[in-house]
N, CA, C and O atoms as a GROMACS GRO file, in nm:
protein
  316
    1UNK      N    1  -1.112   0.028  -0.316
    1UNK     CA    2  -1.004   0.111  -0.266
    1UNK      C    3  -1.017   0.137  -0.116
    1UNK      O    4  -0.962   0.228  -0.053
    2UNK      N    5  -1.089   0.053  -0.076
    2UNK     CA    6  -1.115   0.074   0.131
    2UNK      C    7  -1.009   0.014   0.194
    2UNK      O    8  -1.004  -0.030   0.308
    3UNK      N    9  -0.959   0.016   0.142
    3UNK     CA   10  -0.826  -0.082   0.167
    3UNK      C   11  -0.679  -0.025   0.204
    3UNK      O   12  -0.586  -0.063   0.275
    4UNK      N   13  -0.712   0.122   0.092
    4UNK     CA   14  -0.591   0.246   0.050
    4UNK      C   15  -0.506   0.281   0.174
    4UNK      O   16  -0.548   0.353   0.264
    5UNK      N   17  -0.407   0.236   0.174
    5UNK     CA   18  -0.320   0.291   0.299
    5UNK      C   19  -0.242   0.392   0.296
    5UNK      O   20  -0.206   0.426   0.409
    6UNK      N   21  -0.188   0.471   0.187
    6UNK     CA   22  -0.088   0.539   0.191
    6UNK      C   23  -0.168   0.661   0.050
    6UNK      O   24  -0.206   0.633  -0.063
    7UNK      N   25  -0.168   0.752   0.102
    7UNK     CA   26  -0.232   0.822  -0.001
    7UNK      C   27  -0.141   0.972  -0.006
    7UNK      O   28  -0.099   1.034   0.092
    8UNK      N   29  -0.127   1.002  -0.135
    8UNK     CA   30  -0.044   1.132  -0.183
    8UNK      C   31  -0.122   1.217  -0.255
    8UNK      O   32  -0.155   1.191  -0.370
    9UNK      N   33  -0.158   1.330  -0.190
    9UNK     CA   34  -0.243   1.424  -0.337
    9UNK      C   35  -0.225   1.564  -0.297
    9UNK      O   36  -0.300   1.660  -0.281
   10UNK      N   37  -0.066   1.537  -0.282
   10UNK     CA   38  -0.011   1.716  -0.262
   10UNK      C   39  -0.034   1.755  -0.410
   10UNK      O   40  -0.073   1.687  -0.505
   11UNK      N   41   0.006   1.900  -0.397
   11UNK     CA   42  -0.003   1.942  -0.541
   11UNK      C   43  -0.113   1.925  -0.654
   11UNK      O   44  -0.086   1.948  -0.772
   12UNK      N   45  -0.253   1.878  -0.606
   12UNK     CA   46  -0.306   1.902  -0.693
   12UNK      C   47  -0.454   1.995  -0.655
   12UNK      O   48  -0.462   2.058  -0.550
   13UNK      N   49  -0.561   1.993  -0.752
   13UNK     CA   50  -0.647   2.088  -0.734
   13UNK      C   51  -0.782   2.041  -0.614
   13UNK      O   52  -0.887   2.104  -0.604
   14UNK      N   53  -0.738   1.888  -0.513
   14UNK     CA   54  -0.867   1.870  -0.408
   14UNK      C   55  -0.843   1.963  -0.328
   14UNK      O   56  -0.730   1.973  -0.280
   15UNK      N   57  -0.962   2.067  -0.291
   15UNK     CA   58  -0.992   2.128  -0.211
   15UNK      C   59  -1.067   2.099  -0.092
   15UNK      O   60  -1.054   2.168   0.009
   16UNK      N   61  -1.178   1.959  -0.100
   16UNK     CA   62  -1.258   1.929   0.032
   16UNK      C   63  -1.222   1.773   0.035
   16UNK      O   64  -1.223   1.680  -0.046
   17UNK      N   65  -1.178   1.798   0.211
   17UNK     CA   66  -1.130   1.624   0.245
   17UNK      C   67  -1.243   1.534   0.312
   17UNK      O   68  -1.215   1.428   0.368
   18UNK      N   69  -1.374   1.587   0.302
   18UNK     CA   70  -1.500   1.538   0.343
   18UNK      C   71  -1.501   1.369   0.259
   18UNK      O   72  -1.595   1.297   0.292
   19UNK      N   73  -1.446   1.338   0.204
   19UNK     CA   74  -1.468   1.157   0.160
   19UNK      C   75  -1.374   1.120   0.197
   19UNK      O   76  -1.354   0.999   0.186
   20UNK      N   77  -1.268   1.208   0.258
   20UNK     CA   78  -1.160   1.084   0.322
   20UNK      C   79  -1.180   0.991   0.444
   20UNK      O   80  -1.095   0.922   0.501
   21UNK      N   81  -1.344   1.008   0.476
   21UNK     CA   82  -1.361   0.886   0.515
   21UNK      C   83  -1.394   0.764   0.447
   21UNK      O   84  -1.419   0.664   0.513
   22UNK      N   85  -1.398   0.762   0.314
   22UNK     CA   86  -1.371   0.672   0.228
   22UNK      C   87  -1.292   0.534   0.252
   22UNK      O   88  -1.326   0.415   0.258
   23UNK      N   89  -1.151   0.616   0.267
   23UNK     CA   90  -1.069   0.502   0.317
   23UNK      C   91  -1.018   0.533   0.481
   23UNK      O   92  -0.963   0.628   0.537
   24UNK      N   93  -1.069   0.401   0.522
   24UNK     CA   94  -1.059   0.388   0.711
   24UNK      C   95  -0.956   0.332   0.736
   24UNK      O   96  -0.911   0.354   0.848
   25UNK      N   97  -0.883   0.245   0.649
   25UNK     CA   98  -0.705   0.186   0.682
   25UNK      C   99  -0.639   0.338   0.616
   25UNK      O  100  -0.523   0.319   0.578
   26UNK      N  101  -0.667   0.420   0.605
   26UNK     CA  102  -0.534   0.548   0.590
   26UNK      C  103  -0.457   0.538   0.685
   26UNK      O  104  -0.482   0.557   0.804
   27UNK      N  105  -0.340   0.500   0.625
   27UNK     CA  106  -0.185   0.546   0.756
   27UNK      C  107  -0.152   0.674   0.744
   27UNK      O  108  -0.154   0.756   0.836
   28UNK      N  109  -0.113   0.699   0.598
   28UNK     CA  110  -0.013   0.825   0.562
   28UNK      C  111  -0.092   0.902   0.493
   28UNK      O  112  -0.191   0.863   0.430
   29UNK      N  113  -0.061   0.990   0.500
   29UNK     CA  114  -0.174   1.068   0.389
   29UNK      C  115  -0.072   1.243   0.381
   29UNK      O  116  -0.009   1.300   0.469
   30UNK      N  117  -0.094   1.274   0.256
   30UNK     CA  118  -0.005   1.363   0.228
   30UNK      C  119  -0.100   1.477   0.139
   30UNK      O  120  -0.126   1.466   0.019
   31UNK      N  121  -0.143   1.586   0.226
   31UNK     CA  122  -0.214   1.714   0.180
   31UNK      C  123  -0.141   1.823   0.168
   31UNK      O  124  -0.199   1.930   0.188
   32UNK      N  125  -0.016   1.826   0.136
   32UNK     CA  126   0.054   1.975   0.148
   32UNK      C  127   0.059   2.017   0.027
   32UNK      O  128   0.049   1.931  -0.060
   33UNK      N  129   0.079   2.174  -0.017
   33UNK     CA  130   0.060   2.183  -0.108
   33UNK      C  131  -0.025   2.231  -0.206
   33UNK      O  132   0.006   2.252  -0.324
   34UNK      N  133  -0.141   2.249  -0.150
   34UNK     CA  134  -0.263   2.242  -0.187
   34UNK      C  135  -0.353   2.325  -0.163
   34UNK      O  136  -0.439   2.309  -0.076
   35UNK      N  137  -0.340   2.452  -0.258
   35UNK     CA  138  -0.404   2.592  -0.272
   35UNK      C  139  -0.566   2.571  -0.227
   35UNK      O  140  -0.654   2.496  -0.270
   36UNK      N  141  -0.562   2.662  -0.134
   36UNK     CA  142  -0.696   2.714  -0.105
   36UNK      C  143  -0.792   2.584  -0.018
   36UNK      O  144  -0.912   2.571   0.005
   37UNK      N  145  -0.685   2.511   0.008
   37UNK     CA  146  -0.732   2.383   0.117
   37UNK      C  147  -0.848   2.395   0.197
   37UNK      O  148  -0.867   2.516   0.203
   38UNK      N  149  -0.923   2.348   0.252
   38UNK     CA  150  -1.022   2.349   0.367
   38UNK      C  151  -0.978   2.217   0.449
   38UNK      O  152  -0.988   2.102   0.408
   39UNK      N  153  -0.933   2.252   0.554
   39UNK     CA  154  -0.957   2.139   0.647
   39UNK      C  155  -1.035   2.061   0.732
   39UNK      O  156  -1.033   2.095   0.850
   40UNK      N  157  -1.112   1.952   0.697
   40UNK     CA  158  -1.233   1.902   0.743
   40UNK      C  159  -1.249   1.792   0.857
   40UNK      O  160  -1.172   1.699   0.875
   41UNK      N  161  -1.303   1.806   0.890
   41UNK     CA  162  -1.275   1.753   1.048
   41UNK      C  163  -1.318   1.582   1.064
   41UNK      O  164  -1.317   1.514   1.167
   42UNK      N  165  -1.358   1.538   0.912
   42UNK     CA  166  -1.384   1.445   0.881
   42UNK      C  167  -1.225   1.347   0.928
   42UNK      O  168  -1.222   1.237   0.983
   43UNK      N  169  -1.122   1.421   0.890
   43UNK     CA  170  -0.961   1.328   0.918
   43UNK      C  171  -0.956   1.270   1.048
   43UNK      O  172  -0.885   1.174   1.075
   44UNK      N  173  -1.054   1.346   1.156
   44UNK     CA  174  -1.078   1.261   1.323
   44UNK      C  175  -1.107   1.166   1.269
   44UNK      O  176  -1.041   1.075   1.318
   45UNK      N  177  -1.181   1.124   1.179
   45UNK     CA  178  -1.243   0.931   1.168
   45UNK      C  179  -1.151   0.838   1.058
   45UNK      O  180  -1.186   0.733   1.004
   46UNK      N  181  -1.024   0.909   1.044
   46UNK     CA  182  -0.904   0.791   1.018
   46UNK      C  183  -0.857   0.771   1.120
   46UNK      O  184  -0.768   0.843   1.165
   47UNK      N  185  -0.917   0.637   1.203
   47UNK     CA  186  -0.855   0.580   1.288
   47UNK      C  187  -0.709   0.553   1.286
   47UNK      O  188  -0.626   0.585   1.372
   48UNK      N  189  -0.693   0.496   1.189
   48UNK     CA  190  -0.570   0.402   1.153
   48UNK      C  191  -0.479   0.558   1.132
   48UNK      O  192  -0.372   0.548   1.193
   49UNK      N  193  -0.488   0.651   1.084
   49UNK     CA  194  -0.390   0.725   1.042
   49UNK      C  195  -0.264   0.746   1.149
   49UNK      O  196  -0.282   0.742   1.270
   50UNK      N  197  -0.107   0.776   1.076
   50UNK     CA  198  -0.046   0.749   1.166
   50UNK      C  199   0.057   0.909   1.146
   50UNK      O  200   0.111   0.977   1.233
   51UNK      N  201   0.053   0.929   0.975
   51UNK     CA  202   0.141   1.066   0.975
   51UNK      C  203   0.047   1.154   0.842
   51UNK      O  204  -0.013   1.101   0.749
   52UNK      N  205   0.055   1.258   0.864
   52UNK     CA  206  -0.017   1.346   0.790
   52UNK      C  207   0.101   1.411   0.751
   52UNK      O  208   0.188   1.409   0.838
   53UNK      N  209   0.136   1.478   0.625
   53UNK     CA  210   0.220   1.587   0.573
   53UNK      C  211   0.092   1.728   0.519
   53UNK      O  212  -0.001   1.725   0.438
   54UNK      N  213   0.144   1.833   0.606
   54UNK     CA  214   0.070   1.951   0.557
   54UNK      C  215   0.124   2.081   0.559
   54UNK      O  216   0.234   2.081   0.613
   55UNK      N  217   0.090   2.184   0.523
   55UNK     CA  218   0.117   2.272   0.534
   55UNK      C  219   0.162   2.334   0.701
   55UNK      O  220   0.094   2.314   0.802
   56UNK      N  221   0.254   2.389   0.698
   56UNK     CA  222   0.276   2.476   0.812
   56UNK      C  223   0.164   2.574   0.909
   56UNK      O  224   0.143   2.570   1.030
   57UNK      N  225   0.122   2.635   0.835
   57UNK     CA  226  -0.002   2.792   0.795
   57UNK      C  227  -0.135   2.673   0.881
   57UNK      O  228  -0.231   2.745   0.910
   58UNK      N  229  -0.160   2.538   0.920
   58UNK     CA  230  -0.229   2.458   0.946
   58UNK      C  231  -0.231   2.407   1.082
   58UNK      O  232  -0.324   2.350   1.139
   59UNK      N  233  -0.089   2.443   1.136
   59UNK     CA  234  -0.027   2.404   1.244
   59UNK      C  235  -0.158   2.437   1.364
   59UNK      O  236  -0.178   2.343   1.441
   60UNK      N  237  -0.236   2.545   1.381
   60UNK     CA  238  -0.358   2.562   1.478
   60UNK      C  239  -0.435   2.525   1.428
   60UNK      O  240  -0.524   2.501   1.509
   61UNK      N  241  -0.464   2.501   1.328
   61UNK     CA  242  -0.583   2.456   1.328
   61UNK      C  243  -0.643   2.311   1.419
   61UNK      O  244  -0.581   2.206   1.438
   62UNK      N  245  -0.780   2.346   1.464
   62UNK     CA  246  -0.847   2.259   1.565
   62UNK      C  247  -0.857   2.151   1.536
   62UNK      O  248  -0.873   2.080   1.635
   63UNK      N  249  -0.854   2.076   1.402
   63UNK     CA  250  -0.882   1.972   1.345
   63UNK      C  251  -0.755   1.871   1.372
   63UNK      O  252  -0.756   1.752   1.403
   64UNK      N  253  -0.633   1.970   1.345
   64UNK     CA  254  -0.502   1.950   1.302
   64UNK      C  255  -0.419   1.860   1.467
   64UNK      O  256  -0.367   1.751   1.493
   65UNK      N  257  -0.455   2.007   1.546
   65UNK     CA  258  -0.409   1.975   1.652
   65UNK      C  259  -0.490   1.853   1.755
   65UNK      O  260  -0.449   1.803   1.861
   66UNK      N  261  -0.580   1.835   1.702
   66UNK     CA  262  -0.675   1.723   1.743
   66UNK      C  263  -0.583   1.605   1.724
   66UNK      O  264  -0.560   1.522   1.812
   67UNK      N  265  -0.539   1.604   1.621
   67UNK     CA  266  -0.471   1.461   1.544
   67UNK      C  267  -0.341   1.453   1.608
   67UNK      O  268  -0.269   1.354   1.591
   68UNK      N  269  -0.305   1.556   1.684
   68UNK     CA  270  -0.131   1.550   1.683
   68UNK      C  271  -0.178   1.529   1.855
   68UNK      O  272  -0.119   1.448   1.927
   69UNK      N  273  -0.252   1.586   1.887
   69UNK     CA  274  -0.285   1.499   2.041
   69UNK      C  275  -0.328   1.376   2.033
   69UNK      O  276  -0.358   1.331   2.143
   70UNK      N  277  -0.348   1.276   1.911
   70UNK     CA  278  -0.433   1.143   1.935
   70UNK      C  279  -0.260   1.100   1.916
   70UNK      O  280  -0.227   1.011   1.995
   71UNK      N  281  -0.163   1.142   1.838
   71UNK     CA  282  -0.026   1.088   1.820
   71UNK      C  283   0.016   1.085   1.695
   71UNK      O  284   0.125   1.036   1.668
   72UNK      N  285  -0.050   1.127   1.620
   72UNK     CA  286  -0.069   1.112   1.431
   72UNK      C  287   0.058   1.193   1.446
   72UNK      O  288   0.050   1.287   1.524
   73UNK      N  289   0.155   1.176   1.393
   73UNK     CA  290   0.346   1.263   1.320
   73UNK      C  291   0.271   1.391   1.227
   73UNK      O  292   0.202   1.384   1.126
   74UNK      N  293   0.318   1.508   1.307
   74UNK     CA  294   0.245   1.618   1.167
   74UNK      C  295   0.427   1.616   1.112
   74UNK      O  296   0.529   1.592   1.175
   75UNK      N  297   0.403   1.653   0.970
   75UNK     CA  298   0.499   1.662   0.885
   75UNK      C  299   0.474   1.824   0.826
   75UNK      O  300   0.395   1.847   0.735
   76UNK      N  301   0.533   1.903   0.875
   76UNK     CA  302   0.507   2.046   0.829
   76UNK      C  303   0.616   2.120   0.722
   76UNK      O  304   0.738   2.132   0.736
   77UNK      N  305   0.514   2.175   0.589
   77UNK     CA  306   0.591   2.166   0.483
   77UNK      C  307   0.548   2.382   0.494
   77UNK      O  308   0.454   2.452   0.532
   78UNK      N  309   0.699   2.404   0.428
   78UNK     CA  310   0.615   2.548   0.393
   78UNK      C  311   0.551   2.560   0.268
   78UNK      O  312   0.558   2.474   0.180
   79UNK      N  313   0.488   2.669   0.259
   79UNK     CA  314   0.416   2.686   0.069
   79UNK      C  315   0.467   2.827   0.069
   79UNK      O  316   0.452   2.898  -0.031
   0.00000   0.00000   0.00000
């Protein structure tokens, strides 16, 4: 699955994104949704990533805004 380009796992119960360096071709990746989230700073090492969908409430965060200065599309959802 190193391969995984497009990944969806709003709405369910992952709370830590620490193996999403797992997959290094991530384009899209879709975390909104998703009670009691931690945002891990591990998402700097999806190179390839190109749009993230997340929560609004995320918008400062340091991790977040890291990504939206490299050019990554934030997609901001409310909860």
């Amino acid at each position: 699955m190193t391969g995984l380009q497009v990944l969806d796992i709003s709405h369910t119960r992952i709370r830590n994104l620490s193996n999403i360096v797992k997959y290094p071709k991530l384009t899209a990746l879709d975390i909104s949704h998703i009670e009691g989230l931690s945002i891990s700073q591990h998402l700097i090492w999806c190179r390839d990533l190109r749009s993230l969908t997340i929560s609004e409430k995320f918008k400062d965060n340091p991790t977040i805004r890291a990504l939206a200065n490299r050019g990554v599309i934030m997609i901001y959802t409310n909860e």
